[in-house]
MITOR-151048 format. One record per residue (C-alpha): residue number from 0; chain; x, y, z. Coordinates in steps of 0.05 Angstrom, whole numbers. Layout:
N
(r NUM 'A' (X Y Z)) ...
This chain:
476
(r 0 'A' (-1589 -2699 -2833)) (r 1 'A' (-1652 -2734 -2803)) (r 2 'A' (-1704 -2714 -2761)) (r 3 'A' (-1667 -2739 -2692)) (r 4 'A' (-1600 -2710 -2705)) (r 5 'A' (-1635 -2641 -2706)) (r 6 'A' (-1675 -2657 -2650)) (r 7 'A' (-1606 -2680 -2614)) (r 8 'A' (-1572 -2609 -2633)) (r 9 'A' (-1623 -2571 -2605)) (r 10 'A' (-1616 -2611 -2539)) (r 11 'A' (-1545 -2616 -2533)) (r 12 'A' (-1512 -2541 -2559)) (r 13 'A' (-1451 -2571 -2579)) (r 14 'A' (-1469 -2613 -2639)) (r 15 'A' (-1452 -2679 -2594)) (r 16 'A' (-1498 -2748 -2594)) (r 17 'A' (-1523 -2785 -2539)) (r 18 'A' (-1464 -2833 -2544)) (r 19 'A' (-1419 -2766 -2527)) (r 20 'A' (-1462 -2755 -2465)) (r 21 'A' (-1457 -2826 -2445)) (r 22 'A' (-1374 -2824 -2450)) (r 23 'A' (-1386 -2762 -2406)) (r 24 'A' (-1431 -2793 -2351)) (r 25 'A' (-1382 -2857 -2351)) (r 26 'A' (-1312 -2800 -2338)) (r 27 'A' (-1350 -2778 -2281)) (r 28 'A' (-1364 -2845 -2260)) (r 29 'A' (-1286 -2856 -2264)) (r 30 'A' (-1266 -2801 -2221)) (r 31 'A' (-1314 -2816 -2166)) (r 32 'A' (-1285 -2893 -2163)) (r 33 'A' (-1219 -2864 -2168)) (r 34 'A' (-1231 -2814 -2117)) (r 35 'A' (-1257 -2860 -2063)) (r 36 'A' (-1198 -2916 -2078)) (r 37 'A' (-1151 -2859 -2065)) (r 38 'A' (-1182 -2841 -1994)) (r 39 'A' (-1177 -2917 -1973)) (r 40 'A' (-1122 -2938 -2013)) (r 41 'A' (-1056 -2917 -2031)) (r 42 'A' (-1044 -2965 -2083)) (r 43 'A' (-1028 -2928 -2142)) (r 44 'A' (-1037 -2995 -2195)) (r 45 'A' (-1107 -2999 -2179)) (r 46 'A' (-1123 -2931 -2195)) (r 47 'A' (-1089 -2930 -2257)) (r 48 'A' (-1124 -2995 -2270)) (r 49 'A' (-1197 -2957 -2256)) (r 50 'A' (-1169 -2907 -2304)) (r 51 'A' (-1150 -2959 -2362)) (r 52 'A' (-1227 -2994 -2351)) (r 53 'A' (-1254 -2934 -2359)) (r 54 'A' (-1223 -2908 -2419)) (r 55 'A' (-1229 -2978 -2455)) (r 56 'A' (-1304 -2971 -2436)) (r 57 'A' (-1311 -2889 -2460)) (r 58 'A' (-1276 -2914 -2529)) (r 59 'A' (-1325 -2968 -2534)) (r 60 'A' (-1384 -2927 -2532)) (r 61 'A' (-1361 -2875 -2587)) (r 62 'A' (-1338 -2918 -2634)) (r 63 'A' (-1400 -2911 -2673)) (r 64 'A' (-1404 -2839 -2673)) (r 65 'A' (-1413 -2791 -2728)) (r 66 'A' (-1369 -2729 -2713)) (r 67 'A' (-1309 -2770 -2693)) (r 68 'A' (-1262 -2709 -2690)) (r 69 'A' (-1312 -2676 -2654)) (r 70 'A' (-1317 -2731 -2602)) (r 71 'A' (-1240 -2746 -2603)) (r 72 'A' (-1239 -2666 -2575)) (r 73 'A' (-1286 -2676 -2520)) (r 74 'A' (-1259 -2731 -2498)) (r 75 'A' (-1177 -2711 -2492)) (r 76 'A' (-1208 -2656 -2450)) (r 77 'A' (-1237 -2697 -2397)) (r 78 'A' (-1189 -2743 -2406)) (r 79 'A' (-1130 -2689 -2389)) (r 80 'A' (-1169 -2668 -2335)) (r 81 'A' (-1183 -2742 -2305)) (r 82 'A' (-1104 -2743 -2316)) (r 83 'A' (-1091 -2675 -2277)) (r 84 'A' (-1139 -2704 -2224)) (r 85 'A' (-1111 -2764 -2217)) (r 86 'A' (-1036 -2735 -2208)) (r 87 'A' (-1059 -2700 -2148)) (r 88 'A' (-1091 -2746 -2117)) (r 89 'A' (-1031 -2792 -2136)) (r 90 'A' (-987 -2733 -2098)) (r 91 'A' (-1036 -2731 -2044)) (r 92 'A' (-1031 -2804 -2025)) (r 93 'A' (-952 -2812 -2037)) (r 94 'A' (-965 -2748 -1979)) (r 95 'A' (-1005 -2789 -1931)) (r 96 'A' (-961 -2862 -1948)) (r 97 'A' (-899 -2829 -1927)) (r 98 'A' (-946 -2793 -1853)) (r 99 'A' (-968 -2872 -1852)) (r 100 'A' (-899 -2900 -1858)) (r 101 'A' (-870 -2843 -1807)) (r 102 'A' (-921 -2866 -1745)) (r 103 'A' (-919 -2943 -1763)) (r 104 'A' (-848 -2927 -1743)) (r 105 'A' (-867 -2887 -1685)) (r 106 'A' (-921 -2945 -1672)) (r 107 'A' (-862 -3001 -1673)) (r 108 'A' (-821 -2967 -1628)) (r 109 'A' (-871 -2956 -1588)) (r 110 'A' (-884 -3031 -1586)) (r 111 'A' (-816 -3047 -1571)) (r 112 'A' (-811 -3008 -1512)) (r 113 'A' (-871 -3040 -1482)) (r 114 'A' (-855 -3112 -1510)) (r 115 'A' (-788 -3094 -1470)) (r 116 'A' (-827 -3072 -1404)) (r 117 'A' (-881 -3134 -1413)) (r 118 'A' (-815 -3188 -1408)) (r 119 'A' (-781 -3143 -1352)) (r 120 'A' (-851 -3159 -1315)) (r 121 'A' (-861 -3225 -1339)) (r 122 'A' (-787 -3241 -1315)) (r 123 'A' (-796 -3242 -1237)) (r 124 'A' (-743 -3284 -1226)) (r 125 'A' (-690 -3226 -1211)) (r 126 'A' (-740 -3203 -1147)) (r 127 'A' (-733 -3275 -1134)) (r 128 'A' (-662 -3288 -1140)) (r 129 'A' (-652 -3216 -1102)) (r 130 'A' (-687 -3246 -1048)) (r 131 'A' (-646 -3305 -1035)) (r 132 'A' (-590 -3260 -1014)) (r 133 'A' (-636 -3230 -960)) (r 134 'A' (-612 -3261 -891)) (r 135 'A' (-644 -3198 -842)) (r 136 'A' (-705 -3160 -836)) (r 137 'A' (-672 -3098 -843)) (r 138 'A' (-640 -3110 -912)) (r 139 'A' (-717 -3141 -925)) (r 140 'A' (-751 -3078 -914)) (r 141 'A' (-695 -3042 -957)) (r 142 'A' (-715 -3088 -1018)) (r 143 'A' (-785 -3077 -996)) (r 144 'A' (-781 -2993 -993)) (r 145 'A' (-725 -2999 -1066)) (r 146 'A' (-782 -3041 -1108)) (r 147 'A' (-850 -3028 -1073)) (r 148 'A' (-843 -2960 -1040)) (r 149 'A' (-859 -2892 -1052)) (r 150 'A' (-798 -2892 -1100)) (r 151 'A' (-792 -2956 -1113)) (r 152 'A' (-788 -2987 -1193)) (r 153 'A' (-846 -3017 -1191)) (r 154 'A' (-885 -2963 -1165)) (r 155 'A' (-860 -2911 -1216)) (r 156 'A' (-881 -2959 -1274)) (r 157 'A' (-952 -2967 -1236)) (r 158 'A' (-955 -2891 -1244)) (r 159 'A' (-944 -2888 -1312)) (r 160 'A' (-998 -2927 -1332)) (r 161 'A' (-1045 -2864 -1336)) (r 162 'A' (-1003 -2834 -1396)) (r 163 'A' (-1006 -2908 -1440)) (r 164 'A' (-1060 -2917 -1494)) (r 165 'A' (-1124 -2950 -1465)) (r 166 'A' (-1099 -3020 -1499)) (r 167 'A' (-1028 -3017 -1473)) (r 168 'A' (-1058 -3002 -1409)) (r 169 'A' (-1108 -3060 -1412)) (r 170 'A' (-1045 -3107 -1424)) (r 171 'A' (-997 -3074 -1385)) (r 172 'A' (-1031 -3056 -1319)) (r 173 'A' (-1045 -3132 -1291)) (r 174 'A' (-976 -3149 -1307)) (r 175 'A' (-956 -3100 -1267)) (r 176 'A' (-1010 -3114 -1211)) (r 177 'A' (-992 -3191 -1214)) (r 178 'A' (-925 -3177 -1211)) (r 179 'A' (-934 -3131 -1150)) (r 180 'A' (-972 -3188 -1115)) (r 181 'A' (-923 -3237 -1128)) (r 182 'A' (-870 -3197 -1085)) (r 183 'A' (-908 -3185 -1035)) (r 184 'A' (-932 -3247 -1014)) (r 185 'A' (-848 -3273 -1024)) (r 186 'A' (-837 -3216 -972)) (r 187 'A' (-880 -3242 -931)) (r 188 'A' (-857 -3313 -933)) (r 189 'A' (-783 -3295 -937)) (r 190 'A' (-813 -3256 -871)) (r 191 'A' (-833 -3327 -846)) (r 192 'A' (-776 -3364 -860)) (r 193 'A' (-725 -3314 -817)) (r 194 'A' (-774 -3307 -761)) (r 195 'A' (-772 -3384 -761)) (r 196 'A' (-698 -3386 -764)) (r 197 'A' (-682 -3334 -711)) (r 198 'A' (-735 -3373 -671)) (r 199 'A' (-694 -3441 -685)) (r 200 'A' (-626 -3405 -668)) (r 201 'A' (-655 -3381 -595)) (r 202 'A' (-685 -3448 -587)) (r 203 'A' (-617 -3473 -598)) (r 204 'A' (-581 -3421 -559)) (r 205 'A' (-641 -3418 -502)) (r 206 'A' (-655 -3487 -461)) (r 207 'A' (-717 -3500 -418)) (r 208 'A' (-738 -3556 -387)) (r 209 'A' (-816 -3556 -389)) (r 210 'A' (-823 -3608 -341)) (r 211 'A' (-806 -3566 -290)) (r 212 'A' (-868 -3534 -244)) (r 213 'A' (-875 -3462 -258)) (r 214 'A' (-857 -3407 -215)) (r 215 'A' (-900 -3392 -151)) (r 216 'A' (-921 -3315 -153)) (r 217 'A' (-932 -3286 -88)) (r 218 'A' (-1003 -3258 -72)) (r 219 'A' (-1018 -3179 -42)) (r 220 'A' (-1031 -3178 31)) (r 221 'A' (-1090 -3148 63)) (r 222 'A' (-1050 -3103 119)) (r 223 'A' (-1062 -3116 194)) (r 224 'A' (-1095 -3052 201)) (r 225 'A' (-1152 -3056 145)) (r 226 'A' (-1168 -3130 170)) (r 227 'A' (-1184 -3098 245)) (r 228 'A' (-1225 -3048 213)) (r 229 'A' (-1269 -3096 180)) (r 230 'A' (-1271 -3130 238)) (r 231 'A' (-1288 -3083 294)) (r 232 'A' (-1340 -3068 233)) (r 233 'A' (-1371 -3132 230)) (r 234 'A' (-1383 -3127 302)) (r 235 'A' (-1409 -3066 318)) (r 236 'A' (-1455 -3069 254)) (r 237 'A' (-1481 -3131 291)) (r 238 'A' (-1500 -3086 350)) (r 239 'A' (-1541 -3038 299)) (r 240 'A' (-1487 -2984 301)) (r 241 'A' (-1478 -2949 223)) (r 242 'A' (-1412 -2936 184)) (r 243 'A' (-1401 -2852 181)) (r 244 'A' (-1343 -2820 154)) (r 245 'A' (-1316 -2746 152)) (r 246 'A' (-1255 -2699 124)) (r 247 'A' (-1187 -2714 156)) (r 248 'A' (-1174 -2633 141)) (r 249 'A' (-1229 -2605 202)) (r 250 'A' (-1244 -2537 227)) (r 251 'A' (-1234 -2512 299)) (r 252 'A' (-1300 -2513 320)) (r 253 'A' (-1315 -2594 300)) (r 254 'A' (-1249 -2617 325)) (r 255 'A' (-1243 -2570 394)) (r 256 'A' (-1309 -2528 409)) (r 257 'A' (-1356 -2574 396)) (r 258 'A' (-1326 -2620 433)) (r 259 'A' (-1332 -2579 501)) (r 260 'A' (-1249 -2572 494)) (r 261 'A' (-1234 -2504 521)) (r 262 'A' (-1186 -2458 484)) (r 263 'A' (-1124 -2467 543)) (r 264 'A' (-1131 -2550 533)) (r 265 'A' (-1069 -2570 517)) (r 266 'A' (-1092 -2612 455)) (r 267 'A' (-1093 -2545 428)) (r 268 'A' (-1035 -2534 431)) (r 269 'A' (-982 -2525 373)) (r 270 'A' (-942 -2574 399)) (r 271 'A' (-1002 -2631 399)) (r 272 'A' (-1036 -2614 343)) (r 273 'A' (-1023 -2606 268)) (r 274 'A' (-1051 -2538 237)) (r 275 'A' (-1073 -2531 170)) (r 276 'A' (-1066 -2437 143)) (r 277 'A' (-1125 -2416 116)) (r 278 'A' (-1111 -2382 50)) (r 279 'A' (-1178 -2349 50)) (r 280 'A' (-1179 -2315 115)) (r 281 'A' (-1119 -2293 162)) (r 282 'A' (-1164 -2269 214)) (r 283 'A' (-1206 -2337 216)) (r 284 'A' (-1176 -2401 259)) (r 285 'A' (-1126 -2439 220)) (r 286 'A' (-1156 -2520 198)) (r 287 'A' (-1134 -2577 230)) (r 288 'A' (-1113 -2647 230)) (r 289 'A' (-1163 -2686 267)) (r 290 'A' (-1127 -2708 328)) (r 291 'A' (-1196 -2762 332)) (r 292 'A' (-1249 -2784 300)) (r 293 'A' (-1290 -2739 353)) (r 294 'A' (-1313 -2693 298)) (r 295 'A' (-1354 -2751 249)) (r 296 'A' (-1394 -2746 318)) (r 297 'A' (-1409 -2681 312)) (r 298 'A' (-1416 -2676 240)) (r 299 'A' (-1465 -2744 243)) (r 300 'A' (-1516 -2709 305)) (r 301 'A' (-1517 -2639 268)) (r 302 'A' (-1534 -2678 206)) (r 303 'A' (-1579 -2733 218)) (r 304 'A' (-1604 -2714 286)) (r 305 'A' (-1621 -2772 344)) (r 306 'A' (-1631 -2815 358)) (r 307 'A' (-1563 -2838 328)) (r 308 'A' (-1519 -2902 334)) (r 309 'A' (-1454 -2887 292)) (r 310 'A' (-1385 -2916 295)) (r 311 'A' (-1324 -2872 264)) (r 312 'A' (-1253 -2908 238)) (r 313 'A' (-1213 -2871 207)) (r 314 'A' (-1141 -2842 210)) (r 315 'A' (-1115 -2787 269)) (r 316 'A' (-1064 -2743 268)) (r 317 'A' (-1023 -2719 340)) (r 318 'A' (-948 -2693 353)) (r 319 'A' (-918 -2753 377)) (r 320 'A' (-877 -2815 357)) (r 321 'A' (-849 -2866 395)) (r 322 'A' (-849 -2943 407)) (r 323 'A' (-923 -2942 421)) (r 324 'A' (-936 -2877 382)) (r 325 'A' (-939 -2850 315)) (r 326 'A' (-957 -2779 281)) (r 327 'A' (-1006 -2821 244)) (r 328 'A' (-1047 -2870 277)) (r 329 'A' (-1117 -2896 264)) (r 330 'A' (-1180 -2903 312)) (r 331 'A' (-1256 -2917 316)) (r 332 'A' (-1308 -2883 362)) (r 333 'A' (-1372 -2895 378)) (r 334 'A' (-1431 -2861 388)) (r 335 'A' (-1499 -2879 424)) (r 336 'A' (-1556 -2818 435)) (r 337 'A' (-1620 -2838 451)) (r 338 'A' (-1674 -2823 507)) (r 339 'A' (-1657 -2882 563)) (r 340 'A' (-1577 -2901 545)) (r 341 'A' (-1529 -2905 606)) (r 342 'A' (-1461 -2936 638)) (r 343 'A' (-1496 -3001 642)) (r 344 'A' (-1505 -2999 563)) (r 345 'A' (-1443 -2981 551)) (r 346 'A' (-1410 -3026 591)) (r 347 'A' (-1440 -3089 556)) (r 348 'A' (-1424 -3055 498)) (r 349 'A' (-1349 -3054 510)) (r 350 'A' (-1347 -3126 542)) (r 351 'A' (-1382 -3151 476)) (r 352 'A' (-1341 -3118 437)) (r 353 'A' (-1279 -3145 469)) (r 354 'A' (-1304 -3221 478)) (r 355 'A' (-1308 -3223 409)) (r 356 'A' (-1255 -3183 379)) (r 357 'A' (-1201 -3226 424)) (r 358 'A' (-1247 -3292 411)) (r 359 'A' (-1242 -3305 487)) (r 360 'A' (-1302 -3333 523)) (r 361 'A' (-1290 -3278 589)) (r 362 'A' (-1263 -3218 573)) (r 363 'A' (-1261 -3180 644)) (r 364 'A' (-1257 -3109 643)) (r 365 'A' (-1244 -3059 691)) (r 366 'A' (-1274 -2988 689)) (r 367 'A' (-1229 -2932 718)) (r 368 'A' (-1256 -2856 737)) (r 369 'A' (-1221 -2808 685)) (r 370 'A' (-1236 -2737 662)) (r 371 'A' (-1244 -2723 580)) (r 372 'A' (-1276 -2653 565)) (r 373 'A' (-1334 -2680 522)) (r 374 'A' (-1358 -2738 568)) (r 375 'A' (-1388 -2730 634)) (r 376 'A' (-1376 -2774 677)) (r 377 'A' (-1313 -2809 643)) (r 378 'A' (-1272 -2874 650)) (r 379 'A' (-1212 -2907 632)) (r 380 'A' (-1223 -2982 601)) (r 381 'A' (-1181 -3045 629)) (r 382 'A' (-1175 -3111 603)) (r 383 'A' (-1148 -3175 647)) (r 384 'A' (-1086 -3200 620)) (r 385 'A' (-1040 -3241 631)) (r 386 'A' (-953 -3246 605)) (r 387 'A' (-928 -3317 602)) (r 388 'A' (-856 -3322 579)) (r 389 'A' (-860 -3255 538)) (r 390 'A' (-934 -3271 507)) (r 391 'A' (-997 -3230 521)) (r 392 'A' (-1060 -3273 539)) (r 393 'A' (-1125 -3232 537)) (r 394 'A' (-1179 -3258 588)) (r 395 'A' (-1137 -3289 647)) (r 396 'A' (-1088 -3282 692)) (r 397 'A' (-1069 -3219 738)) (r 398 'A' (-1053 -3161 701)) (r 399 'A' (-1090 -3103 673)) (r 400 'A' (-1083 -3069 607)) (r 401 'A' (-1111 -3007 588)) (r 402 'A' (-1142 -3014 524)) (r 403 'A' (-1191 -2957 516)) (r 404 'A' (-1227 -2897 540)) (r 405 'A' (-1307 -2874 548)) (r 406 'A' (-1358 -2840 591)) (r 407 'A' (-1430 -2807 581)) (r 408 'A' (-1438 -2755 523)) (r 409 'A' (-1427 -2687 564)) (r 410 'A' (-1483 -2650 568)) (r 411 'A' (-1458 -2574 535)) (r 412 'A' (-1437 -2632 471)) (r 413 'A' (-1519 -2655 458)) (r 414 'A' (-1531 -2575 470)) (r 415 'A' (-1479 -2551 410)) (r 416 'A' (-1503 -2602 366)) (r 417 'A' (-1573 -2576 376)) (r 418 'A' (-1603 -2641 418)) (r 419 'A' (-1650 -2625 474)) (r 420 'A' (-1598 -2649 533)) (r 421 'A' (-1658 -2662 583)) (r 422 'A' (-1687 -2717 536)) (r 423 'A' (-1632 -2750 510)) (r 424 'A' (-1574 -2770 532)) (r 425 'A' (-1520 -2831 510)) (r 426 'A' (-1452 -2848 508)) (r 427 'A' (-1387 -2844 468)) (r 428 'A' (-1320 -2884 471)) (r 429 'A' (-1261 -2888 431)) (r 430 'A' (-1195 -2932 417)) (r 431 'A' (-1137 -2943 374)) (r 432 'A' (-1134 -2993 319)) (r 433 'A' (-1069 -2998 318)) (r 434 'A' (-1058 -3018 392)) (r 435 'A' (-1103 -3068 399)) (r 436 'A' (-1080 -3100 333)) (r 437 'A' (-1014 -3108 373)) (r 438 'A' (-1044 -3134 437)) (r 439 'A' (-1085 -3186 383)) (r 440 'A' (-1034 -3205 338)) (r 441 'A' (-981 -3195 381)) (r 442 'A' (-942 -3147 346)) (r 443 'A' (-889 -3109 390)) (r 444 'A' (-876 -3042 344)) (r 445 'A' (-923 -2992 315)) (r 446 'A' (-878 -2963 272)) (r 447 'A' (-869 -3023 237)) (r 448 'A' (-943 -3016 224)) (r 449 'A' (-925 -2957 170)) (r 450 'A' (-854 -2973 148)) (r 451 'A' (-884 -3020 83)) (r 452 'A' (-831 -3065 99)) (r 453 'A' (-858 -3118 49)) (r 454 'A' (-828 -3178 86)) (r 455 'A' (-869 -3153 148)) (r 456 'A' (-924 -3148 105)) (r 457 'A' (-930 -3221 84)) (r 458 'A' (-901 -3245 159)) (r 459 'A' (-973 -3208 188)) (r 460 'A' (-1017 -3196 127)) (r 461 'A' (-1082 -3230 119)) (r 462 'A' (-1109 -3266 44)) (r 463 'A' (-1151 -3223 -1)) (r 464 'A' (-1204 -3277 13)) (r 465 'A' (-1206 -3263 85)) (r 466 'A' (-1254 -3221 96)) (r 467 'A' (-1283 -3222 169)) (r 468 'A' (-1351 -3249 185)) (r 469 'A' (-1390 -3255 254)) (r 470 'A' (-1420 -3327 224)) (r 471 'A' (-1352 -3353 195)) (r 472 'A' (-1306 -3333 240)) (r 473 'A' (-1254 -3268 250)) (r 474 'A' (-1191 -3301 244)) (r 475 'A' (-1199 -3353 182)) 
């Protein structure tokens, strides 16, 4: 034996040449091919195919070799291995075919389902046709709340879209949407179109002639009462006399002892007077109604001090209804304190007052000696009047009409209101509202003044855009 064959049995222990190693490295080449066909593949031809090449190529190499037998036994072992080898992976892939064939099944019924959803969405035309037979809005919001509400077809498959596969979903989900849309807006025209015809049947029903002028809609009243007040307002602002106001609910001492009205007067008497239990204290003197506006007096001088030129309307309260009287009446006062005031002021004050409340050039009055407990010395006020077939004329003729009454503040008054009575002195008078809106506007009945009869209302009422002026005029 040469030189290299010993060489080549020391190297390889069993006796084998180079060739031998060579058929070995090319079976291992074999199984790794076969091995990675089989994880991709399970096509069992081209294995066997790999296995055929590869023998072919391992009996081509040891053709030439010298220890044939030797070679021949080498070789049926790694070839009954490759075969061993290649029956399980043959087993193993026949294993994962059939799992393959099991979910392309699963895979295609899944696909039928949704291929049988995607034309139920794609086929609106039954939400159409279902609409057609719609003639109401009640039956419309029934197929509204049956396809689109909380329990509605569509909105279960909407909710379902969570569990699909992210592709199915991607497909699926703006069908759905679309389809969604598309009802709505033919609920909202099939809205339309039976709002349109219910309007067309009451237009059919309902006649109106357009061309005929509108209905005249009567206009609030300003009541006979609030127009004098603004009035007698106007005027005596004009003389420099200020607005004051005070509580309808008084105590004793404002409405009575101020007043110099002794406890035995019989405007203090229960059946004159209104009176208001204290809740606080049983012992103190019961609250009144104010029987005049007296007390703003009182409340103005303790308040603001003098001098002070004040005038007080407001409403009264006495015991007492009749033609001419009411329980409920209203009345101003006035109120003049300063150091030089007398009669002769008042008097022009009253005469103004009248000539331009009555809008007569001459209004003569006549002054009559009276007796009220907080002026000193009093009078009784007269106007000249005369009655011409059942009508009052103010400023002519023979006849007298009491109208209101006055005097000089009374001394022990200035002294409870803390004025120094030896430097100041002034006058006070006071008169209804309500009479001598009857003597102006020749209204014969006070009650009738708060009966809200509404047709007496708009017989004697003024215009909201009345409003009484000195420069424009008191009766507009």
């Amino acid at each position: 034996m040469s030189t290299n064959s010993t060489k080549n049995k020391k190297n390889n222990p069993l006796g084998l040449s180079q060739t031998i190693i060579d058929a070995n490295q090319t079976i291992s080449k074999i199984f790794l091919e076969v091995q990675d066909v089989a994880k991709n593949s399970s096509n069992l031809p081209a294995i066997n195919e790999i296995i055929n090449e590869g023998i072919k190529e391992v009996q081509a190499t040891t053709k030439a070799t010298e220890n044939i037998a030797t070679v021949n036994k080498v070789l049926n072992a790694r070839l009954n291995e490759l075969r061993n080898s290649t029956k399980d992976i043959t087993d193993h892939v026949q294993v994962q075919t059939k799992g393959i064939r099991d979910f392309a099944l699963h895979v295609d019924s899944i696909t039928s389902r949704f291929d049988a959803l995607r034309q139920s969405i794609m086929n609106t035309s039954k939400y159409i046709e279902a609409l057609q037979n719609v003639h109401d809005e009640i039956t419309l919001e029934q197929f509204r709340v049956n396809h689109l509400g909380k329990k509605g077809d569509i909105s279960l498959e909407l909710r379902k879209l969570g569990a699909m596969d992210p592709n199915q979903r991607k497909e699926i989900a703006p069908l759905l949407n679309g389809l969604k849309g598309d009802i709505n807006q033919a609920i909202s025209q099939k809205k339309q179109e039976l709002f349109e015809k219910a309007l067309e049947e009451q237009l059919q029903q309902e006649w109106l002639d357009v061309t005929l002028p509108g209905r005249a809609r009567r206009q609030g009243t300003i009541h006979p009462v609030s127009q004098t007040i603004d009035q007698a307002v106007a005027i005596f602002s004009d003389m420099g006399f200020s607005y004051a106001e005070g509580p309808q609910v008084e105590t004793d001492w404002y409405n009575f002892d101020a007043l110099n009205i002794p406890p035995e007067h019989p405007a203090r008497q229960e059946h004159d007077t209104f009176f208001v239990k204290s809740d606080t204290n049983e012992d103190k003197s019961p609250n009144v109604l104010r029987t005049h506006t007296s007390p703003v007096q009182i409340r103005s001088m303790t308040r603001q001090g003098v001098p002070i030129r004040i005038i007080a309307p407001g409403r009264v309260y006495r015991c007492d209804y009749d033609q001419t009287h009411t329980p409920m009446f209203h009345q101003i006062e006035g109120l003049a304190i300063d150091k030089n005031l007398n009669m002769a002021h008042l008097k022009w004050t009253l005469e103004e007052f009248c000539r331009t409340f009555f809008e007569v050039d001459n209004a003569e009055l006549r002054f009559r000696a009276s007796h009220f407990p907080f002026t000193e010395p009093s009078a009784e006020v007269d106007i000249r009047c005369s009655w011409e077939k059942g009508q009052l004329k103010i400023g002519e003729g023979s006849d007298w009409l009491e109208i209101l009454g006055c005097g000089m503040v009374h001394p022990n008054v200035l002294t409870a209101c803390g004025v120094d009575k030896t430097q100041y002195q002034g006058f006070a008078f006071g008169m209804g509202l309500d009479r001598i809106a009857m003597l102006k506007y020749g209204i014969p009945d006070l009650r009738s003044f708060f009966e809200s009869d509404i047709r007496w209302l708009r017989h004697y009422g003024f215009l909201p855009v009345d409003v009484p002026s000195l420069h424009s005029g008191l009766s507009l």
